[in-house]
C-alpha positions in Angstrom: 3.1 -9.1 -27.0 3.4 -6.2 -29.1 4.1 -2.7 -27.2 0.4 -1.7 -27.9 -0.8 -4.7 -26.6 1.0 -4.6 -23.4 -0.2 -0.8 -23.2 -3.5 -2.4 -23.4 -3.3 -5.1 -21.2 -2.3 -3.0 -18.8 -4.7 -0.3 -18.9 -7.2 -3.0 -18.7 -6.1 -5.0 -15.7 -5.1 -1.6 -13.7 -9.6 -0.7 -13.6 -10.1 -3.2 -11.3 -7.2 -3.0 -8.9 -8.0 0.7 -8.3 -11.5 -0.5 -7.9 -10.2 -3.2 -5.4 -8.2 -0.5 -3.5 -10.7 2.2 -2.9 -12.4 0.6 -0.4 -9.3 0.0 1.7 -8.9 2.8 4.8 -12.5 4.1 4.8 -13.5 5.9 7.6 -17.2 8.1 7.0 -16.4 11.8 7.2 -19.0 12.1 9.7 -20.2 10.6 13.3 -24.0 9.7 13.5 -24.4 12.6 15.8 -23.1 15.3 13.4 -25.0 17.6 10.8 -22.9 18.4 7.7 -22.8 19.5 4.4 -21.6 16.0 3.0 -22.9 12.8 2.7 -22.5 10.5 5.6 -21.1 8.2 3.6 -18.4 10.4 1.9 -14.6 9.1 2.9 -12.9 11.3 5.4 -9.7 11.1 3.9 -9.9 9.3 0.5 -6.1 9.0 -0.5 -7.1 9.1 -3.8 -3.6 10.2 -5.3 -1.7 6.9 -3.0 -4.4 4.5 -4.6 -3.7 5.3 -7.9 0.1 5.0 -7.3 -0.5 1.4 -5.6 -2.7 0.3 -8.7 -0.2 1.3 -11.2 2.3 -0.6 -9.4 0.2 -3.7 -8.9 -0.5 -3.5 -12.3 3.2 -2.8 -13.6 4.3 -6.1 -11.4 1.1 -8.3 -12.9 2.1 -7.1 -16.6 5.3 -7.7 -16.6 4.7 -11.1 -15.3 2.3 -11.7 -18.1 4.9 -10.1 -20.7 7.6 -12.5 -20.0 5.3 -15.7 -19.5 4.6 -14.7 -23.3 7.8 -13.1 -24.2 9.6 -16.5 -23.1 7.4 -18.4 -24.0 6.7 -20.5 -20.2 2.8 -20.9 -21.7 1.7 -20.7 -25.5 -1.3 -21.5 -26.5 -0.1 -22.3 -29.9 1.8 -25.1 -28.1 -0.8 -26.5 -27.2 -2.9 -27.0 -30.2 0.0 -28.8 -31.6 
């Protein structure tokens, strides 16, 4: 894999980590019995900032595991159609 490919790669499968993260931790920034200016359904404390870090490190781990699976050649494809 080429550097721009990797760059690539991993910009791609970092989207739906940090879409698999936010969820974790949510707690509604409001009881049923409380009036505010926020929607009910707004996160109380959304950690944005430590998502981000976890996804870029999930995704760091999984691309370099695909880099050297290519890099070393463990799986080719062109291997196969031989």
């Amino acid at each position: 894999m080429s550097i721009l490919e990797t760059i690539i790669f991993f910009l791609i499968i970092w989207w739906p980590i940090f879409f698999t993260l936010l969820p974790l931790g949510f707690k509604p920034i409001t009881d049923d019995d409380k009036n505010t200016e926020f929607v009910r359904s707004a996160p109380r404390k959304p950690k944005i900032i430590k998502k981000v870090i976890y996804a870029s490190i999930l995704a760091f781990i999984f691309t370099l595991f695909v880099w050297m699976i290519v890099y070393f050649e463990f799986f080719s494809f062109k291997n196969i159609i031989k």
